[in-house]
C-alpha positions as CSV (number, residue, x, y, z in Angstrom):
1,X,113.3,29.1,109.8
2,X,112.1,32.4,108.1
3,X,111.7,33.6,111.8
4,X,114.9,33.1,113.2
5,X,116.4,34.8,110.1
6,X,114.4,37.7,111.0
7,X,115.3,37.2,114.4
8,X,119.0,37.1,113.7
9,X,118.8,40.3,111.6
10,X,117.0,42.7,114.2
11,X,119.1,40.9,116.5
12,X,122.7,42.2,115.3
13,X,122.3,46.0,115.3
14,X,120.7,45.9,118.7
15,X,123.3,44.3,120.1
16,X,125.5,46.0,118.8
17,X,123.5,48.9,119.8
18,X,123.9,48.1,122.9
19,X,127.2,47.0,123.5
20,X,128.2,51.4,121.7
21,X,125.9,52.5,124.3
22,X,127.6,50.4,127.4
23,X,130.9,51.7,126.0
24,X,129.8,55.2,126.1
25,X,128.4,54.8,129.2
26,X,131.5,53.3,131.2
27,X,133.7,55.9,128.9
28,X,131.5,58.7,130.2
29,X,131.7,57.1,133.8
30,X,135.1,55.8,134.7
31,X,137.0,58.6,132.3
32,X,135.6,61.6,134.4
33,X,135.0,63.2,131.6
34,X,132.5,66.9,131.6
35,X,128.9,66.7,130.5
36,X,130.1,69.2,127.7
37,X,132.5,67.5,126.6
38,X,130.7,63.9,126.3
39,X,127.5,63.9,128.0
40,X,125.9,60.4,129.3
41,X,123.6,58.7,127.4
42,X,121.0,59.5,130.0
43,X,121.7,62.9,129.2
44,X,121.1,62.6,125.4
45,X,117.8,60.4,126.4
46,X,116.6,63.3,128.1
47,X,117.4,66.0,125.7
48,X,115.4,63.6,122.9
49,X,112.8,63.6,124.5
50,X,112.5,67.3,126.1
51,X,113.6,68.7,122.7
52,X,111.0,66.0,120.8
53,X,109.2,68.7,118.8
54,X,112.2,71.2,117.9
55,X,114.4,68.0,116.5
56,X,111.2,66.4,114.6
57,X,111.1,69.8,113.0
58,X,114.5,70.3,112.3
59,X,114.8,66.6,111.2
60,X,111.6,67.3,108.6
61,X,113.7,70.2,107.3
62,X,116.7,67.7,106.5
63,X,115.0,64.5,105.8
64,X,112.8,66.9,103.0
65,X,116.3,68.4,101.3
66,X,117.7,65.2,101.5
67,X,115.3,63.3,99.7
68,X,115.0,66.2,96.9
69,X,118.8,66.3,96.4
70,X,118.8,62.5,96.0
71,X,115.8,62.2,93.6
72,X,117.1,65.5,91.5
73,X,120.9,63.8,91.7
74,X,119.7,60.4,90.6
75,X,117.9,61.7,88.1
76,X,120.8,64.3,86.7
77,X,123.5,61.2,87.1
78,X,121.2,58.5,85.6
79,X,120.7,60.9,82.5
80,X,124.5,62.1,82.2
81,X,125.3,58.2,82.4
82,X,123.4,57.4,79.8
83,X,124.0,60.4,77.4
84,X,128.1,59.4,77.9
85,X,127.4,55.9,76.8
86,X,125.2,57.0,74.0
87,X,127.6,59.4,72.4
88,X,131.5,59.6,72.5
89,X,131.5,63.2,72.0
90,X,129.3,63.7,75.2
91,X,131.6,61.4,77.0
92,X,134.4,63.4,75.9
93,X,133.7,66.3,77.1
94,X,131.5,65.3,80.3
95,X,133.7,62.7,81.9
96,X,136.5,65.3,83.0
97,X,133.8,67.7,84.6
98,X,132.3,64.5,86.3
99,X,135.7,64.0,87.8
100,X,136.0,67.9,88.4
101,X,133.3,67.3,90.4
102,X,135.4,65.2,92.9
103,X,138.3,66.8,92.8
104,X,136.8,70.4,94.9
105,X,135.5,69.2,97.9
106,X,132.1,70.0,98.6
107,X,132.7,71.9,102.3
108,X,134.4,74.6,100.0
109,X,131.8,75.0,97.4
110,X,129.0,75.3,100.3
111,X,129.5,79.2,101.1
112,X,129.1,80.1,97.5
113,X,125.6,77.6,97.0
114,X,124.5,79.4,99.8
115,X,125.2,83.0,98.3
116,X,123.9,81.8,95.1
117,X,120.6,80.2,95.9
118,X,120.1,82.0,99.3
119,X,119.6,80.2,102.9
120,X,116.2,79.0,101.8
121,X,116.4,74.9,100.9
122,X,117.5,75.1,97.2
123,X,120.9,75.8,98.5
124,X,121.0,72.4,100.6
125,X,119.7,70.5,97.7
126,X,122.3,71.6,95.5
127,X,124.9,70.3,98.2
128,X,123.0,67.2,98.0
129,X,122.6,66.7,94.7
130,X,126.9,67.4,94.0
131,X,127.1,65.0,97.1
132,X,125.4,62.1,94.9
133,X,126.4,63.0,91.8
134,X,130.0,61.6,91.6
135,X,128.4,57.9,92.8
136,X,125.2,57.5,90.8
137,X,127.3,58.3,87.3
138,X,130.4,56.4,87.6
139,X,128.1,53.7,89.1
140,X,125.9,53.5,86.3
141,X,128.1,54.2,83.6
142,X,130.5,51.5,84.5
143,X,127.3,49.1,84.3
144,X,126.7,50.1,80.7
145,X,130.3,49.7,80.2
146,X,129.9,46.1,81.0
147,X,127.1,44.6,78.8
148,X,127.9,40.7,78.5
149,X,129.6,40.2,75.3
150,X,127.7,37.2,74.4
151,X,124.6,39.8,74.4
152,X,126.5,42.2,72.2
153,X,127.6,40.1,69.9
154,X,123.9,39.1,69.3
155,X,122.2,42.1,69.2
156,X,125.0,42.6,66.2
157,X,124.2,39.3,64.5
158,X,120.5,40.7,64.3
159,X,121.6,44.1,63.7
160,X,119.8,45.7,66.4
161,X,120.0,49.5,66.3
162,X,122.4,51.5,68.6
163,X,119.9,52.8,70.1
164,X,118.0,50.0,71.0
165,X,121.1,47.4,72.4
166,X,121.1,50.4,74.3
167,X,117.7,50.3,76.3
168,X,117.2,46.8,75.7
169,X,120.4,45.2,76.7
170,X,123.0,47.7,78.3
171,X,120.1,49.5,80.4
172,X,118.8,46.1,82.1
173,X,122.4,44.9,82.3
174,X,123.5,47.8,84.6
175,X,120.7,48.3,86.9
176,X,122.6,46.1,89.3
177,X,125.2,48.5,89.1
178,X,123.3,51.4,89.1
179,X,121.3,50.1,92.8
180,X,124.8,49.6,94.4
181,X,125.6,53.3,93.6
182,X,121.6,54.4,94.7
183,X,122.8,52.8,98.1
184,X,125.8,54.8,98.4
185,X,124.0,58.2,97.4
186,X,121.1,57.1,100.2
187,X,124.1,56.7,102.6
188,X,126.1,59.7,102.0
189,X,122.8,62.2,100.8
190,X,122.3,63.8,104.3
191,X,126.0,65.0,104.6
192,X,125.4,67.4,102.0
193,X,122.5,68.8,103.5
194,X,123.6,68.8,107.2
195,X,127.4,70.5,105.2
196,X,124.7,72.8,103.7
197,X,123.0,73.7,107.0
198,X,126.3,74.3,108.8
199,X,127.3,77.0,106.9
200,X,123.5,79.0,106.3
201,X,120.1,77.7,107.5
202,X,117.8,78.8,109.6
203,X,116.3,75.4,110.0
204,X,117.5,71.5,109.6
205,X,119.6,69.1,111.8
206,X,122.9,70.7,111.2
207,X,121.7,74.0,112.1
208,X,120.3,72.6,114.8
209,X,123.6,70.7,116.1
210,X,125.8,74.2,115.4
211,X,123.1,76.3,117.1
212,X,123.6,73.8,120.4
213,X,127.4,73.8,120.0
214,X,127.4,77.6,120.1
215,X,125.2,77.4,123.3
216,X,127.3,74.4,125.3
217,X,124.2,72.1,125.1
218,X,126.1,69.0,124.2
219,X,123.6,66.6,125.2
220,X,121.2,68.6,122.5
221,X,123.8,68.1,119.8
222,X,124.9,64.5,120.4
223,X,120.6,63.8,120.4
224,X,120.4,66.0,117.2
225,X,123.3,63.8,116.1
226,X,121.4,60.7,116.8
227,X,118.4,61.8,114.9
228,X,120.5,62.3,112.0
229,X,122.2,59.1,112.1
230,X,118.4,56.8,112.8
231,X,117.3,58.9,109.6
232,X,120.0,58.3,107.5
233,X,120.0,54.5,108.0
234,X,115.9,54.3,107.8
235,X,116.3,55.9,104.5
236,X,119.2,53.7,103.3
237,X,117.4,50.7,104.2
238,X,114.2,51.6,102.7
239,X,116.2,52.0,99.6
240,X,118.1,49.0,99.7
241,X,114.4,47.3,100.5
242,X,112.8,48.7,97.4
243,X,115.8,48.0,95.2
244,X,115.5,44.5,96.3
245,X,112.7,43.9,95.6
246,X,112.2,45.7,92.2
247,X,115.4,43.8,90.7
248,X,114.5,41.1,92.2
249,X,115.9,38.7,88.9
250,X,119.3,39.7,89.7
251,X,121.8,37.0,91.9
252,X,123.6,39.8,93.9
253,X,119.9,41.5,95.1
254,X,118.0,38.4,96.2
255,X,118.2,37.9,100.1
256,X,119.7,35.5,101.6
């Protein structure tokens, strides 16, 4: 039973792996379309292959500011979180520049990270980190928000300290919370990088994929692209994996 349940999980994205790829294919074939416009997917299998070592490299480069950005933005949101539910005064004042935040889209603040911290990785990490930022607070701080009752109103009949119905009851209570927001940052992580790339790198994915746009090679981009999307779903899923399985206790994480 546990067999076929692996089975059946493998089994759904290759099919539906496949089933893109035949679409692509009789898209590319029966629409006439040029190779630089859409190239085949024999095309792209080629370029993957003859471009191994350049888009390895390139994909180090991204996969390294990626997973800085998420671990410094985790860490940045997860304190902020907490400070706003420890303090109303914090919370006042925070909360609108959280929402600030959201409101300037990150493709406009990516040519000034990049002539403040240089075309080196810090300023890719930055994008990153603003990328994930938004999520991991709102995500977590909502959780804190909402504590059972029950628990609250026991912690007061024993009168518990602030501070501790803090780590001891609203922390545990809003991990679930806080994993579901973890997911999204490990989903949406790599667009600040690659955003970051586009505009100043001299290494990475994205500057990999505008460097073959520049140049016509489609089938390079669209492989680059590929890379990009496999890594970004490896490292959501190794994400949701270890979540899993360190909140294990909680209904909404166990697997079915």
């Amino acid at each position: 039973m546990k067999a076929g349940r692996i089975a059946a999980r493998l089994g759904r994205p290759v099919v539906t792996l496949c089933g893109l790829v035949l679409l692509w294919w009789g898209i590319v074939a029966l629409g006439g379309i040029p190779p630089y416009l859409l190239p085949s997917p024999g095309s792209v299998a080629r370029a993957l292959w003859a471009q191994r070592g350049l888009l390895a490299g390139a994909a180090g480069t991204t996969l390294l500011e990626t997973v800085l950005g998420l671990l410094l933005g985790t860490a940045g949101g997860g304190a902020l979180a907490l400070l706003m539910m420890a303090s109303m005064p914090v919370r006042r004042w925070m909360m609108p520049l959280v929402l600030l935040s959201q409101a300037v889209p990150v493709f406009a603040l990516a040519p000034l990270l990049v002539l403040w911290f240089g075309f080196g990785i810090a300023s890719k990490v930055v994008m990153a980190v603003l990328v994930i930022f938004f999520p991991i607070t709102s995500s977590f701080f909502d959780g804190l928000r909402r504590t059972p009752p029950g628990w609250l109103d026991l912690a007061r009949s024993m009168d518990a300290r602030p501070g501790l119905v803090l780590l001891r009851l609203r922390l545990p209570a809003a991990l679930p919370a806080f994993a579901s927001g973890l997911r999204v940052a490990a989903a949406i992580a790599p667009l600040g990088a690659v955003v970051g790339e586009w505009v100043g790198a001299s290494s990475g994915l994205g500057f990999l994929m505008q460097t073959a746009n520049t140049r016509f090679e489609t089938d390079l981009m669209f492989a680059a692209l590929l890379v990009l999307a496999s890594m970004t779903m490896l490292l959501w899923w190794g994400v949701d994996r270890a979540l899993a399985r360190m909140l294990y206790w909680a209904p909404d994480e166990r697997s079915d």
